[in-house]
N, C-alpha and C positions, 0 to 999 in steps of 0.2 A: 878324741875319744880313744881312750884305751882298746886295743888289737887287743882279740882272744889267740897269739902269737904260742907255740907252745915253750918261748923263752923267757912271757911273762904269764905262763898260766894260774902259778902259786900267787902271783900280785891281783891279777883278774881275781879266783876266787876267794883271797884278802876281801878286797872290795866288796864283793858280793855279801859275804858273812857281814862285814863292819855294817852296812845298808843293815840286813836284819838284828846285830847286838843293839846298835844304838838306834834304829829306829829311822834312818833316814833314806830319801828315796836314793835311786841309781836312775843315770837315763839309758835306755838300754836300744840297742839295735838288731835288730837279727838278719839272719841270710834272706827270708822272704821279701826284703828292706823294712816291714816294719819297723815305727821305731815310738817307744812309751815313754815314761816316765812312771814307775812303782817303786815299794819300799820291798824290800825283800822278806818274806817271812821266813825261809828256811832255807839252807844248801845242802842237798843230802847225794848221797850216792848209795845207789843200788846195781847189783850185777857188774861193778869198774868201771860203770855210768856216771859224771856228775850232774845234776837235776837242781833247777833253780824255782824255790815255789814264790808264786807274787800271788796278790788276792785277786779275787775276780776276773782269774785265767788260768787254763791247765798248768800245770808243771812246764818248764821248756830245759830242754836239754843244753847246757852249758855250752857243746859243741854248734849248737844253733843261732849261739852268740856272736853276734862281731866286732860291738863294739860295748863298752861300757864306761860312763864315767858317774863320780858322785856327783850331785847339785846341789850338795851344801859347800858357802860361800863362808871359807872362816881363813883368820888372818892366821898364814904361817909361823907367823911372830910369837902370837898369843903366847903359844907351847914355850916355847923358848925362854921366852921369861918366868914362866914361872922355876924353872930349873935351876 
C-alpha cells in the first residue's frame, strides 16, 4: 500500500485525483486503522489543508491517511503498445 511519506506526497495525491477523473475506487487506510475501499469524488484544499471527499462519509484529511493503493487490475503492457 502506497505510504502518505512526504517524499511521495505529489504521487499519493496523483492517485487520489486519478480514483475521482476516471471513476475508480482506492483502498484506503487511515491512522484510526480503519480501512475501506471508495471511489474518490473530490481532492480539495482548504486553509494549506488537503481534504479527500468519498461518498457516504465526511471529508477525511489527507494527513489521516496512511496508506493508499488503486484496485483496478490492468495490464501494464496494454499502455505500451498502443504507443
Amino acid at each position: 500500500m502506497q505510504q502518505t511519506e512526504p517524499t511521495g506526497r505529489c504521487d499519493f495525491i496523483d492517485m487520489l485525483e486519478e480514483s475521482a477523473h476516471f471513476k475508480r475506487p482506492v483502498q484506503v487506510e487511515l491512522r484510526s486503522g480503519e480501512s475501506f475501499q471508495a471511489q474518490v469524488l473530490d481532492v480539495v484544499t482548504e486553509s494549506g489543508e488537503d481534504y479527500v471527499l468519498f461518498p457516504d462519509r465526511e471529508r477525511v484529511p489527507v494527513t489521516q491517511i496512511v496508506g493508499c493503493k488503486s484496485t483496478f487490475d490492468h495490464d501494464p503492457h496494454s499502455y505500451d503498445e498502443k504507443l
